[in-house]
C-alpha positions in Angstrom: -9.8 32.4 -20.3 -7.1 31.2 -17.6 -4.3 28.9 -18.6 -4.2 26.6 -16.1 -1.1 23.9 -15.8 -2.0 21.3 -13.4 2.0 20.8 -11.4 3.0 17.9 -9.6 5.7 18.4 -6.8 8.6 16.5 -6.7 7.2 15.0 -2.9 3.6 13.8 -4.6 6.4 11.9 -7.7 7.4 11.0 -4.8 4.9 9.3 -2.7 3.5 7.8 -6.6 6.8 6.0 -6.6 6.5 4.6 -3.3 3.1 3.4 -3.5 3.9 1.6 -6.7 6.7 0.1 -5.0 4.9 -1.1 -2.1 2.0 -2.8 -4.2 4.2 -3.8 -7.4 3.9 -8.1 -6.7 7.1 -9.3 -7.8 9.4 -6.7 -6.1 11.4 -7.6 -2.6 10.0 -4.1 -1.1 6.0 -5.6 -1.8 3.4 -5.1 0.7 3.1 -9.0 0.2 6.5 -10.1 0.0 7.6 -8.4 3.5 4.2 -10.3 4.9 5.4 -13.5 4.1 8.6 -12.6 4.9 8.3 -11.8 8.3 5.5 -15.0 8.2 8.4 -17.3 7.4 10.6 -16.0 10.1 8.3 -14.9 12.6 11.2 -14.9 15.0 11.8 -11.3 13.5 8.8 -9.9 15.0 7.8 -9.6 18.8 4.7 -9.9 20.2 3.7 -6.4 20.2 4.8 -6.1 16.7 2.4 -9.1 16.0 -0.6 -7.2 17.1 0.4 -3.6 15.3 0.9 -6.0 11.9 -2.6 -7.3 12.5 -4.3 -4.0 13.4 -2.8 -2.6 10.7 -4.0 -5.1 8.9 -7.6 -4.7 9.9 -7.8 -1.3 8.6 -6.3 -2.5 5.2 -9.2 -4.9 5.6 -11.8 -2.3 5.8 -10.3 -0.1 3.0 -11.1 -3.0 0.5 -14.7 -2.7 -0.4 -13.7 1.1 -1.3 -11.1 -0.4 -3.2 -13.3 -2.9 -5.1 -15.5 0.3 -5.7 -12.8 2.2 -7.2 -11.8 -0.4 -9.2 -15.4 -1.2 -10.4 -15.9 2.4 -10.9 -12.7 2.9 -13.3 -13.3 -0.4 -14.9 -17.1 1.6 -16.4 
C-alpha cells in the first residue's frame, strides 16, 4: 500500500489567499468594493477600460450558473 501525502505549494496557498481576498465582502481589495469604487469615480476609468470592465464582466456573468451548481452541489 502507497502512502500518499497530498502537498500544496506555496504558489497554490498562494493563489487560495488571493481568491479569498478578492471575494471576501467587507475588505477594500473586494471584487465588489473596487466595482463601486471605480462606479463612484468613473473619472478613473477611460473609455476603453469601460468596455474591458464590462467584457470582463460578461464572462463572470456566464461563469454563474456553474457557480450556482457548485454551490447546489456542495450544499447536498
Amino acid at each position: 500500500m502507497a502512502n500518499t501525502k497530498e502537498i500544496i505549494s506555496q504558489n497554490e496557498v498562494d493563489d487560495l489567499l488571493r481568491i479569498n481576498e478578492f471575494i471576501e465582502c467587507d475588505t477594500q481589495d473586494s471584487l465588489l468594493h473596487e466595482l463601486k469604487q471605480a462606479i463612484l469615480d468613473s473619472g478613473k476609468l477611460d473609455l476603453d477600460q469601460w468596455i474591458e470592465l464590462r467584457d470582463q464582466l460578461h464572462e463572470i456573468e456566464e461563469l454563474i450558473p456553474h457557480i450556482d451548481l457548485i454551490i447546489k452541489l456542495k450544499q447536498e
